[in-house]
VOKOLBA-327583 format. One record per atom (N, C-alpha, C): residue in three letters; x, y, z. Coordinates in pm, whole numbers, padded with zeros to 5 digits, always signed. Layout:
<sites>
ALAXYZ...
</sites>
This chain:
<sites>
UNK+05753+05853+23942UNK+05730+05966+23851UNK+05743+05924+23706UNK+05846+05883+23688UNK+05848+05802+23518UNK+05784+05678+23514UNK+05732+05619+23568UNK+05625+05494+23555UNK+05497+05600+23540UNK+05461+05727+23602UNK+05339+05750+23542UNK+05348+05798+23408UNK+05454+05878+23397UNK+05422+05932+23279UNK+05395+05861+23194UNK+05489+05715+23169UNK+05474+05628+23099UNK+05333+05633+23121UNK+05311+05538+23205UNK+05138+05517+23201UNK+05059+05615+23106UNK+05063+05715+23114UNK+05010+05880+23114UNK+05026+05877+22909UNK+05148+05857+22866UNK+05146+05796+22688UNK+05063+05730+22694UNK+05085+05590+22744UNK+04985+05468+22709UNK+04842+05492+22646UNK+04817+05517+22767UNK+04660+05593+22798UNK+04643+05696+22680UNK+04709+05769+22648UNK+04699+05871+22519UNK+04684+05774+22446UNK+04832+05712+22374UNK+04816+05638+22267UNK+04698+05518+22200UNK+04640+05478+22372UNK+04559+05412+22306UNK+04410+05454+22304UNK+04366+05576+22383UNK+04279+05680+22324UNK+04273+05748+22206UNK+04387+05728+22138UNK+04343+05830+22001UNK+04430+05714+21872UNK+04412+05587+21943UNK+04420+05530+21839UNK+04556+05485+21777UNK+04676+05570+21817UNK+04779+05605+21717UNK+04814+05485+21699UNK+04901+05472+21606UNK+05003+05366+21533UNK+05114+05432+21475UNK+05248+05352+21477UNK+05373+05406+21437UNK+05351+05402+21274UNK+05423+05547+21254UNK+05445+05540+21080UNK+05549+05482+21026UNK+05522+05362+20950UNK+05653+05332+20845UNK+05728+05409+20788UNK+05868+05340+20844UNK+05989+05406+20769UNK+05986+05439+20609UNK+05878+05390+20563UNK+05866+05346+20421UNK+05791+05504+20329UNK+05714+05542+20450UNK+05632+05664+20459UNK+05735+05772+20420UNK+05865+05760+20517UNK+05937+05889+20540UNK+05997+05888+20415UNK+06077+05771+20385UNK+06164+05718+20263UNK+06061+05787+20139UNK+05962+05744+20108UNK+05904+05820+19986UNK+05895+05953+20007UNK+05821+06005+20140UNK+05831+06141+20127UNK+05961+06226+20091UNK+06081+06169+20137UNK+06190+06222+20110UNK+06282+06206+19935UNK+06184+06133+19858UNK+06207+06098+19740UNK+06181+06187+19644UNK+05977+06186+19726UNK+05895+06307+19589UNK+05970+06437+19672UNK+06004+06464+19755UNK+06025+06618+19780UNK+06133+06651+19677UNK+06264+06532+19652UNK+06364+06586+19608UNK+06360+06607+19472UNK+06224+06474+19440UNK+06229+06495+19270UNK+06142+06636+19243UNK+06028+06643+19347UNK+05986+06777+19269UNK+06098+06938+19290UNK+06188+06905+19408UNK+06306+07018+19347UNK+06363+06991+19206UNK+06359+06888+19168UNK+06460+06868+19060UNK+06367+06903+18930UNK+06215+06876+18944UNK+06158+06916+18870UNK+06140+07093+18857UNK+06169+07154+18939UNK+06153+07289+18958UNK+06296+07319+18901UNK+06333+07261+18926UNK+06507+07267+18882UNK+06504+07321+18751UNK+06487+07174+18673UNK+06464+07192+18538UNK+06357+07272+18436UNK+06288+07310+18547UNK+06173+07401+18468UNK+06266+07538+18516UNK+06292+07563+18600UNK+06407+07720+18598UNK+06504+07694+18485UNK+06556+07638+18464UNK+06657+07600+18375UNK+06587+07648+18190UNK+06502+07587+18178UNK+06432+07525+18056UNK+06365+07715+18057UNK+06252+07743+18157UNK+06255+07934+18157UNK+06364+08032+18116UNK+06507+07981+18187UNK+06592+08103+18182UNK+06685+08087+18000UNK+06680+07964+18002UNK+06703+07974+17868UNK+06636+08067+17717UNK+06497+08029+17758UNK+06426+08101+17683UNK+06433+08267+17685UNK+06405+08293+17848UNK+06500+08410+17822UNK+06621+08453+17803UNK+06708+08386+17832UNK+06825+08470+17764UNK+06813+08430+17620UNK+06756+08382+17548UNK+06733+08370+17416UNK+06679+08477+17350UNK+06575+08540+17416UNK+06491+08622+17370UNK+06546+08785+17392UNK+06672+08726+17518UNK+06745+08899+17528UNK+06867+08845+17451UNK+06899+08810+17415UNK+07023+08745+17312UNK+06961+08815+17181UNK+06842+08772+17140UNK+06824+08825+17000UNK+06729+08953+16992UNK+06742+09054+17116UNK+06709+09147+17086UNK+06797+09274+17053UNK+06777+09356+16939UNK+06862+09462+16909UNK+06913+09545+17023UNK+07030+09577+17116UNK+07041+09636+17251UNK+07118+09722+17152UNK+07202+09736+17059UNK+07296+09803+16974UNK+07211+09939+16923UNK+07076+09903+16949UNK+07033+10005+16878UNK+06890+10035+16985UNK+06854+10142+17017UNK+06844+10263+16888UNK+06936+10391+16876UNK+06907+10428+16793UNK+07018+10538+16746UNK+06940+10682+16687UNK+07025+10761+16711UNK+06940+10890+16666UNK+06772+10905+16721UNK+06707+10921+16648UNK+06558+10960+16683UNK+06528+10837+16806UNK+06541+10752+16840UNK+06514+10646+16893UNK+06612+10688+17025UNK+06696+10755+17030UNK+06778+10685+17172UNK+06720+10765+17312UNK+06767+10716+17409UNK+06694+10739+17484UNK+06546+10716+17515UNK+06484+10565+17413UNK+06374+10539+17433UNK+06342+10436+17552UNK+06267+10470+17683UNK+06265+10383+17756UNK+06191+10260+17723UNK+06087+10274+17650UNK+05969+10153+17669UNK+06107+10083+17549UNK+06148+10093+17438UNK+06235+10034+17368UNK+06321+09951+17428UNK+06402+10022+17548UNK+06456+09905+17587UNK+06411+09805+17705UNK+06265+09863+17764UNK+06227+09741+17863UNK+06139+09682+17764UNK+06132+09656+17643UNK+06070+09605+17560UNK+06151+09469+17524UNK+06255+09495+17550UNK+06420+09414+17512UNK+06415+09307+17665UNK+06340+09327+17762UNK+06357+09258+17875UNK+06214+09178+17886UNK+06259+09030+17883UNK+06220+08936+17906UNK+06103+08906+18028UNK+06003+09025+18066UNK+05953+09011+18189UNK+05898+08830+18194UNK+05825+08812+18127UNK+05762+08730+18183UNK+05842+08559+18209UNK+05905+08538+18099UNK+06033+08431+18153UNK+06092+08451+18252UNK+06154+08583+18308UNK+06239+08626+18404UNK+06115+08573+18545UNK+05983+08566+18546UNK+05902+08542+18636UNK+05917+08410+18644UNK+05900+08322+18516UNK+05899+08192+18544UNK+06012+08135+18543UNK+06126+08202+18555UNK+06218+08152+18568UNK+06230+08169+18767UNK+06228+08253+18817UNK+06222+08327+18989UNK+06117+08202+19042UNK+06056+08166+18994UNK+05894+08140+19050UNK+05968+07992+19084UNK+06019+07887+18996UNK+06079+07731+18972UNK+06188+07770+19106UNK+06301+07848+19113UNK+06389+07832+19178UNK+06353+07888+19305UNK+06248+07903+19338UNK+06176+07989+19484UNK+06115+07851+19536UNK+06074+07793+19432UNK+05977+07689+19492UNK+06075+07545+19522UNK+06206+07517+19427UNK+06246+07438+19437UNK+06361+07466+19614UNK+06378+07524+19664UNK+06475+07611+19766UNK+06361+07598+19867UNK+06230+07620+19844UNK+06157+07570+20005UNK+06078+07372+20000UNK+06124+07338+19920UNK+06130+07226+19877UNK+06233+07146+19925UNK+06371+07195+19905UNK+06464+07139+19981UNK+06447+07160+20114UNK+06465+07313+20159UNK+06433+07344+20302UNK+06337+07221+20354UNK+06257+07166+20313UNK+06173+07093+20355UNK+06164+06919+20365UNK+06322+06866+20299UNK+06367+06716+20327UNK+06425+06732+20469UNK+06464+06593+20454UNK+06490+06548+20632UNK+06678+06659+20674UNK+06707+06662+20559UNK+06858+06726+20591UNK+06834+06868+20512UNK+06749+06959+20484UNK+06718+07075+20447UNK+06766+07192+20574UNK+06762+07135+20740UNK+06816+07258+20774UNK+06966+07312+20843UNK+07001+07147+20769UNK+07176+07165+20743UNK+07198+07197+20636UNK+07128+07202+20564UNK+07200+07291+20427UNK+07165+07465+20425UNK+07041+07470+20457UNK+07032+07620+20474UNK+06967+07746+20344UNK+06949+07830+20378UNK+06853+07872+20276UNK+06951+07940+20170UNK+07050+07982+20244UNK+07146+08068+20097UNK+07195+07974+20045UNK+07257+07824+20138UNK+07340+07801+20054UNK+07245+07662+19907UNK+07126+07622+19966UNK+07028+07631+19868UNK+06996+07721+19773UNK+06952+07845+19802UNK+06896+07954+19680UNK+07044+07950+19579UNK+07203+07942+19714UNK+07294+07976+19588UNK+07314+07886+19496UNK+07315+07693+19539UNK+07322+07626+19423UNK+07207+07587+19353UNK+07021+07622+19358UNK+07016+07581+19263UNK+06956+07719+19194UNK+07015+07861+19215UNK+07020+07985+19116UNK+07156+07945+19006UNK+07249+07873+19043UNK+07368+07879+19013UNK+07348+07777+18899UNK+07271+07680+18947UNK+07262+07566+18866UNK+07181+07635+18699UNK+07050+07709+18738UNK+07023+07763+18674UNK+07017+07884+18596UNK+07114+07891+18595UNK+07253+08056+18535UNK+07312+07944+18455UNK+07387+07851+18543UNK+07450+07754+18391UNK+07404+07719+18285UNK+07263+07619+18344UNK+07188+07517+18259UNK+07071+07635+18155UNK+07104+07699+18212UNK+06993+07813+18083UNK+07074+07856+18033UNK+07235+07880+18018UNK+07304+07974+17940UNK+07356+07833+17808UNK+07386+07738+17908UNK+07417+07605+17798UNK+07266+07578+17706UNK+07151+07555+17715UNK+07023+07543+17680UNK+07038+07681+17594UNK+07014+07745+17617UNK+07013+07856+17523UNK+07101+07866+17371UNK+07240+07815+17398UNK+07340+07836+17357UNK+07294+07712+17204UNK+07280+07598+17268UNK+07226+07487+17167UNK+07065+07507+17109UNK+07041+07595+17112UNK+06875+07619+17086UNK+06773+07595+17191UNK+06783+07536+17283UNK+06646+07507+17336UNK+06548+07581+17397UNK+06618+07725+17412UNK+06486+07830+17462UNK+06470+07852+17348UNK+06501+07871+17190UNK+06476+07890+17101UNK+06349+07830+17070UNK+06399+07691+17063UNK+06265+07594+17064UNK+06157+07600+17145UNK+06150+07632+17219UNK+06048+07657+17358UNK+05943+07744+17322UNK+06021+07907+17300UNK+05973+07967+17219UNK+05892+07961+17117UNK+05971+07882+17014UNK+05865+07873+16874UNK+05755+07784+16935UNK+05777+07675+16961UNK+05663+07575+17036UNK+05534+07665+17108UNK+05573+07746+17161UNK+05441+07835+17246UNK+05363+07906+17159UNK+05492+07987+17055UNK+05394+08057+16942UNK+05316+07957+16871UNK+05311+07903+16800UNK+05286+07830+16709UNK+05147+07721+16796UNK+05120+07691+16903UNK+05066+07599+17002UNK+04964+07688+17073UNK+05037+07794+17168UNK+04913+07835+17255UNK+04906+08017+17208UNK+04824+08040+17183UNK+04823+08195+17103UNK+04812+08303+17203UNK+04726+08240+17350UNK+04759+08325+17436UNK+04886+08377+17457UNK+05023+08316+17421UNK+05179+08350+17451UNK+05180+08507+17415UNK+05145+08482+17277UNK+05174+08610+17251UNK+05144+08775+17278UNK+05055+08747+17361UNK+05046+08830+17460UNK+05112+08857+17562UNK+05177+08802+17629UNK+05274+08776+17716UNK+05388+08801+17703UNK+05469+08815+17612UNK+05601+08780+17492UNK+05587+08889+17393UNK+05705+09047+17447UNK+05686+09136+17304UNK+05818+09068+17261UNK+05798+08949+17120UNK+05901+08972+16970UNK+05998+09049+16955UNK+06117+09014+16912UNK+06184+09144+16846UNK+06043+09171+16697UNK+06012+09047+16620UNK+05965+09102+16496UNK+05832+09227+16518UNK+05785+09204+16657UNK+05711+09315+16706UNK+05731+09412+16708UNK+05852+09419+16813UNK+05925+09566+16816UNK+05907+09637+16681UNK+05975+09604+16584UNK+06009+09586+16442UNK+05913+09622+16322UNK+05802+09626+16382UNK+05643+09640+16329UNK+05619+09762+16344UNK+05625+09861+16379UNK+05614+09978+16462UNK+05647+10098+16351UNK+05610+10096+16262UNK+05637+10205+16182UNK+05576+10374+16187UNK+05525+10355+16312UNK+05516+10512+16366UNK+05613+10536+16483UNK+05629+10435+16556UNK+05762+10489+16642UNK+05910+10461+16572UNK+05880+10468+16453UNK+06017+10486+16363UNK+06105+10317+16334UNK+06032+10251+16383UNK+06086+10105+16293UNK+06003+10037+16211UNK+06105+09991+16133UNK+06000+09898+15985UNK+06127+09818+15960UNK+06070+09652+15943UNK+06162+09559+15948UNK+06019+09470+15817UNK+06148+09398+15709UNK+06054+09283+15634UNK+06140+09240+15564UNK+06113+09197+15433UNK+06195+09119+15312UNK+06152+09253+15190UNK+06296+09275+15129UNK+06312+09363+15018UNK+06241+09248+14901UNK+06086+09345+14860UNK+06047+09320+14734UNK+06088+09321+14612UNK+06151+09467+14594UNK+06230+09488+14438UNK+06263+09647+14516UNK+06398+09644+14425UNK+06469+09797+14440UNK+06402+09829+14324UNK+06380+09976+14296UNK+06315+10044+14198UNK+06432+10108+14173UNK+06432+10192+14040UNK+06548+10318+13954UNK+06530+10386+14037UNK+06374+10442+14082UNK+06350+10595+14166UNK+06437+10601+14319UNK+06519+10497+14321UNK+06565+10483+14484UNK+06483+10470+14596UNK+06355+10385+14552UNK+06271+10346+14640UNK+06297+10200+14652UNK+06256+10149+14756UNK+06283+10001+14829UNK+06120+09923+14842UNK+06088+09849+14806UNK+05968+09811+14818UNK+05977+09701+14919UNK+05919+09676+15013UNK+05949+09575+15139UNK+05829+09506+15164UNK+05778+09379+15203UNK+05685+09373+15267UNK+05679+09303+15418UNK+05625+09394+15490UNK+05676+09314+15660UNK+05625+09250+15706UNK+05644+09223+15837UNK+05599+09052+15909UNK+05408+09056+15912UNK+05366+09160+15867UNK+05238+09141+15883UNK+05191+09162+15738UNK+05278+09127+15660UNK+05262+09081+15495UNK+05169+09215+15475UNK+05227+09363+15506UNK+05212+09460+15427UNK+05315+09556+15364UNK+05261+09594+15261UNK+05351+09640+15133UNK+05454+09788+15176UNK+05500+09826+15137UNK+05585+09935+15172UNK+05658+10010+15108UNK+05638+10119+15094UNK+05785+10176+14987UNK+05859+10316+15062UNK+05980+10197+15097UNK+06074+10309+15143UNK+06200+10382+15068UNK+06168+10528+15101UNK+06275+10595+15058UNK+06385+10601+15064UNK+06545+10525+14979UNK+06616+10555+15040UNK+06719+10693+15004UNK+06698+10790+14963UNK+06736+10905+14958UNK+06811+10925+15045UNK+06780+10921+15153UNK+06933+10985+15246UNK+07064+10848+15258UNK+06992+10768+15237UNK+07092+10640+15279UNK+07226+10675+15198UNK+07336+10651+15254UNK+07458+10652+15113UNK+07448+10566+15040UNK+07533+10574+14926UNK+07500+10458+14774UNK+07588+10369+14788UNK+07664+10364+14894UNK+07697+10210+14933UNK+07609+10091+14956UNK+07535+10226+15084UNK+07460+10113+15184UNK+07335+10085+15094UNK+07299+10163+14971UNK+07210+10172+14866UNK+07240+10007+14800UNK+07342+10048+14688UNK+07401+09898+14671UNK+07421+09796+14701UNK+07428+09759+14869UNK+07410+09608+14919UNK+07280+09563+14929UNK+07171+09627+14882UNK+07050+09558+14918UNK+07011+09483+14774UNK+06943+09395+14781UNK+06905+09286+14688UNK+06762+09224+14722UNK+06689+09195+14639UNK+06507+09148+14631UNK+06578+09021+14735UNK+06466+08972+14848UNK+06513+08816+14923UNK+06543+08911+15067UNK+06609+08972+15050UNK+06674+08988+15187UNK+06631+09105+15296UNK+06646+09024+15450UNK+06542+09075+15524UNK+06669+09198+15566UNK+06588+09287+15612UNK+06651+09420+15623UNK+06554+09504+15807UNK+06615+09565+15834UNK+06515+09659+15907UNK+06585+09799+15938UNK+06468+09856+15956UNK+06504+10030+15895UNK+06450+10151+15974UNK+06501+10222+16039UNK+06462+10325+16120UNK+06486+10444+16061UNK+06352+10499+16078UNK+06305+10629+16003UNK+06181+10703+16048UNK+06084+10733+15896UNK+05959+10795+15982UNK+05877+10729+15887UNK+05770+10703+15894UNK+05652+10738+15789UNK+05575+10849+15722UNK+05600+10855+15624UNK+05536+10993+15495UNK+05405+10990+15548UNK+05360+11113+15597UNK+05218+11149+15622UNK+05182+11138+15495UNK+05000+11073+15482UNK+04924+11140+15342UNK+04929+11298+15330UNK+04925+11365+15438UNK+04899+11504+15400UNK+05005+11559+15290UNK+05111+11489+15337UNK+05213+11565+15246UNK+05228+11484+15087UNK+05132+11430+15043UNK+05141+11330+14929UNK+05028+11350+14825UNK+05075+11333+14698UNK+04965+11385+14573UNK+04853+11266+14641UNK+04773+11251+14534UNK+04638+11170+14519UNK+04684+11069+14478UNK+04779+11034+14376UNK+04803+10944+14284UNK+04876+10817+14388UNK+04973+10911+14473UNK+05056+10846+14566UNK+05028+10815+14683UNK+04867+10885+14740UNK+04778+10815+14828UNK+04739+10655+14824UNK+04696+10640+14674UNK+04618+10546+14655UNK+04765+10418+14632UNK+04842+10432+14629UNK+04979+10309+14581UNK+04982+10289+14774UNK+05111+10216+14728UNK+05160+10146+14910UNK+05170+10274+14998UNK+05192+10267+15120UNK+05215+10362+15256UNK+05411+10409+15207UNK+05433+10518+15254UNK+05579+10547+15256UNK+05650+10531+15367UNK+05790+10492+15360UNK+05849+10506+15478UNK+06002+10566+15447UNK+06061+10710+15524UNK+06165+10786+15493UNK+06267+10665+15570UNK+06379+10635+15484UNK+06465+10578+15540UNK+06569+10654+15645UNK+06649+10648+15723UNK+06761+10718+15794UNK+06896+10615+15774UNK+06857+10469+15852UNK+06941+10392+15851UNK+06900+10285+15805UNK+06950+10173+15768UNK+06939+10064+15725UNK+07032+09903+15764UNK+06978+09863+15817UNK+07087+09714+15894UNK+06995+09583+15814UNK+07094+09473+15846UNK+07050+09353+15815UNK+06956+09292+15916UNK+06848+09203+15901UNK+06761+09235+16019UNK+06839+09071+16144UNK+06925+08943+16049UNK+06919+08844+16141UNK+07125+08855+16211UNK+07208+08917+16085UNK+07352+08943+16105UNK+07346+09084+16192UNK+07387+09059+16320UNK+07401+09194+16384UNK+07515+09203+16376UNK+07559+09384+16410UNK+07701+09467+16359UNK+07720+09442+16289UNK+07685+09352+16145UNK+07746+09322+16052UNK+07673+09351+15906UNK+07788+09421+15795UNK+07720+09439+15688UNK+07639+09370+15601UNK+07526+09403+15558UNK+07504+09306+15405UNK+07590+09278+15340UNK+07608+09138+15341UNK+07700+09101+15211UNK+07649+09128+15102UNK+07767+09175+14999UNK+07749+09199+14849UNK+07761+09094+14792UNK+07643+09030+14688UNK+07637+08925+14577UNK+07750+08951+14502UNK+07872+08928+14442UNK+07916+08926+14334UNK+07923+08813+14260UNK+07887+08832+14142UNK+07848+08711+13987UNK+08012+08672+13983UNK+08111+08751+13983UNK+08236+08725+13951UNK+08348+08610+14051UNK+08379+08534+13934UNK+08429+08446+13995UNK+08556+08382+13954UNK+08648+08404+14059UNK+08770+08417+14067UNK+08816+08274+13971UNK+08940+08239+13949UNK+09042+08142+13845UNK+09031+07995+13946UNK+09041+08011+14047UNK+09064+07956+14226UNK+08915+07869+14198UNK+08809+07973+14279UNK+08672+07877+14244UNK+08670+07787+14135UNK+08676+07852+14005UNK+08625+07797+13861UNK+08673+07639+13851UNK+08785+07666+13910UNK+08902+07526+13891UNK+08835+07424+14009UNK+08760+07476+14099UNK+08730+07433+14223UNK+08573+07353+14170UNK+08456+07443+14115UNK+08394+07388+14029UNK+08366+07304+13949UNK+08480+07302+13879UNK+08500+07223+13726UNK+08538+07099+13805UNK+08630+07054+13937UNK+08631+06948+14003UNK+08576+06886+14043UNK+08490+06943+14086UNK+08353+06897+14166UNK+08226+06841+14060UNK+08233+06925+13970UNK+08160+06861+13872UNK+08207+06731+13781UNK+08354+06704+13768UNK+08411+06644+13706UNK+08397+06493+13822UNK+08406+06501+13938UNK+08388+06373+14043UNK+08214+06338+14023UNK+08188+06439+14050UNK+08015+06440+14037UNK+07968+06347+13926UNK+07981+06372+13816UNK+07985+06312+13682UNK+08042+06155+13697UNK+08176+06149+13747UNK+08208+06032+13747UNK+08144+05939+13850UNK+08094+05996+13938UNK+08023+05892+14054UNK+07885+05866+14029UNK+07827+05920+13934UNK+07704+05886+13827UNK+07730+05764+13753UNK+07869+05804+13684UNK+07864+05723+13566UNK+07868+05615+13646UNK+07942+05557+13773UNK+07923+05429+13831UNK+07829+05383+13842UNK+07745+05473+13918UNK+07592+05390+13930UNK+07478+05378+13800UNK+07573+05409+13694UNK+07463+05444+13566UNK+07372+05524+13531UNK+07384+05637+13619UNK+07266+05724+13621UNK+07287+05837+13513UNK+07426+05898+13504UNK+07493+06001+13355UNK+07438+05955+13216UNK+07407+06061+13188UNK+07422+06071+13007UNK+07511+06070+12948UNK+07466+05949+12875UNK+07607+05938+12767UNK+07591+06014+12687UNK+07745+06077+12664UNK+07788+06131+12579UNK+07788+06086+12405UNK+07783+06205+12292UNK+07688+06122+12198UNK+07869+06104+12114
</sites>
């Protein structure tokens, strides 16, 4: 009975030809499988960074008043499409492993759990040092399709009919108007009338600001004030890159402490010239 069967291989094997596969075969296959997990690895990693970058620097603090309770506002704040390519790397890298020679001793959770885990770390460290930052700018700036894909906070921010306007303060005027111009380098003059004259006082020409309010219909506006910039009613006013935190106030005044601190610095300064010969002599 086992002499035929034998026979019974033979006869197969040498009807269809076969030949044994090199160990050499398995050995590589088991190489590229692991590097392309590792490559999936690092592309989950290098995705989730970018998103938590992009939900890191979105306003969640706000909105406030007229704004709250806005839904599209805050799934506007969520990262869909990173959050995809981030799922998509660690799905593929997990049936990748499943698929080396020791994949079904390790198992599918406890795969999905270390390399989700891996990539919860390595995107929160990446993030932390810039590199979804960088990722980011690299796409804008490179492939223009992104931006379709990718709503901006400076987007959000653009929106001066759903009550936000974000740019750089042009010049404060006497009339308590704010002249701004925003990320799409148009002009603006916002009212700040209701603002208090604190929050009036910390603003200065240079500095980026963003501001939730409404926009002045033309209907309600002379002729004269048709034809000048668009209006925008202020409510609130924040700094647009320091969150929770106030505009700092410029003060010219300068304490006994600095001056002395100054005059030192200039006094070494001077002398490490005069070594290399570069100071004016004194007449």
């Amino acid at each position: 009975m086992t002499a035929h069967i034998s026979d019974e291989v033979m006869r197969k094997i040498n009807e269809r030809h076969l030949r044994p596969t090199s160990r050499w075969y398995f050995s590589g296959r088991e190489v590229l499988f692991w590097a392309v997990a590792a490559f999936c690895a690092v592309a989950a990693i290098l995705a989730g960074s970018t998103a938590v970058f992009l939900a890191g620097d979105y306003d969640w603090e706000w909105p406030t008043e007229s704004l709250a309770g806005s839904w599209r506002y805050i799934l506007d704040g969520v990262p869909h499409f990173w959050l995809l390519m981030t799922v998509l790397p660690v799905v593929s890298a997990v049936g990748v492993i499943l698929a080396t020679r020791r994949g079904y001793r390790i198992g599918a959770t406890a795969a999905g759990a270390a390399v989700l885990g891996l990539t919860l770390l390595g995107g929160t460290a990446f993030a932390r040092y810039g590199v979804g930052e960088a990722v980011d700018v690299a796409l804008t700036k490179s492939l223009p399709p992104y931006e379709s894909l990718v709503r901006h906070r400076t987007e959000v921010w653009s929106e001066p009919e759903a009550g936000r306007l974000a740019g750089t303060v042009v010049a404060v005027e006497a009339s308590q108007d704010i002249v701004i111009k925003d990320f799409k380098n148009r002009i603006w003059r916002v009212s700040s009338e209701s603002l208090p004259a604190l929050e009036r006082e910390k603003l200065r020409p240079g500095a980026e600001i963003k501001v939730v309010g409404s926009p002045v219909k033309a209907g309600g506006r002379s002729d004269a004030e048709k034809e000048q910039a668009p209006r925008f009613s202020a409510k609130t006013v924040k700094p647009w890159r320091s969150k929770n935190r106030e505009i700092k106030i410029e003060r010219p005044e300068k304490t006994e402490r600095s001056e002395n601190k100054l005059d030192r610095r200039d006094q070494s300064e001077t002398a490490a010239a005069r070594r290399r010969g570069t100071a004016p002599r004194e007449d």
